[in-house]
N, C-alpha and C positions, 0 to 999 in steps of 0.2 A: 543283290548284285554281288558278283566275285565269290557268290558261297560254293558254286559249282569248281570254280578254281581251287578255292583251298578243299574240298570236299578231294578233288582227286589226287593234290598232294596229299593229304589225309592218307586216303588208300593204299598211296608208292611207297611211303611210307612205312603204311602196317604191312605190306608184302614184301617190304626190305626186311624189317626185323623176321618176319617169319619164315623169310630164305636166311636167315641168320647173319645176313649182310652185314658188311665190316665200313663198306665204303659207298655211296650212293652219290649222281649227280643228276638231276632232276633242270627238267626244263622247261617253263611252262611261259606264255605269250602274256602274261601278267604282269606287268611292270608292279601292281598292286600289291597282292599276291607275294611275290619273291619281296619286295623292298621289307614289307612287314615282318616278314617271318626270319627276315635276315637283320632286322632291327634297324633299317635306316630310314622308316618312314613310319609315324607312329600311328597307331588304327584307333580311326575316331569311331566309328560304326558297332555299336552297342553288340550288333546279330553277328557280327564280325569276330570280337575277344574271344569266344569259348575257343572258337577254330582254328584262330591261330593258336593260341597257348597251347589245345592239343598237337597241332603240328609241331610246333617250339618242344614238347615233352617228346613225340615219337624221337625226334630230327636227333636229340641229345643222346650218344654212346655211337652214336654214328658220323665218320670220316664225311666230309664230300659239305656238297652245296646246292642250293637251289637260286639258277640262275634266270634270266628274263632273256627270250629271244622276240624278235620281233614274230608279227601274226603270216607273215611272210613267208618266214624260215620256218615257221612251227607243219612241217610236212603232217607228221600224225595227228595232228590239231584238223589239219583239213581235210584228211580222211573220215574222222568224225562229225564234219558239218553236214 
């Protein structure tokens, strides 16, 4: 659960750096997800730490945030389902 979440932060990520991105703000319906990676809620789920830590290593030399909108709000979320 939630690996499909950090998998596609993962992704926005490696396509920020690779568009040589300075600043990035990222939005995803994860409350899980964003609180982790922004460090205010601590990841108990073993299958969970590599994927954060790699997101935590991309996110670093890069401006911006990863924020939690409701599943409501998330328009491109619901093109995908």
């Amino acid at each position: 659960m939630n690996v499909g979440e950090y998998q596609a932060v993962i992704l926005a990520l490696k396509e920020a750096k690779r568009l040589k991105l300075k600043q990035v703000m990222l939005l995803t319906d994860s409350q899980l997800t964003a609180n982790q990676i922004n460090g205010l809620w601590k990841c108990r789920k073993e299958h969970l730490l590599t994927l954060l830590e790699q997101a935590r290593t991309l996110l670093k030399g890069l401006k911006g945030e990863i924020s939690w909108i409701s599943r409501e709000d998330n328009l491109a979320g619901k093109v995908l389902e």
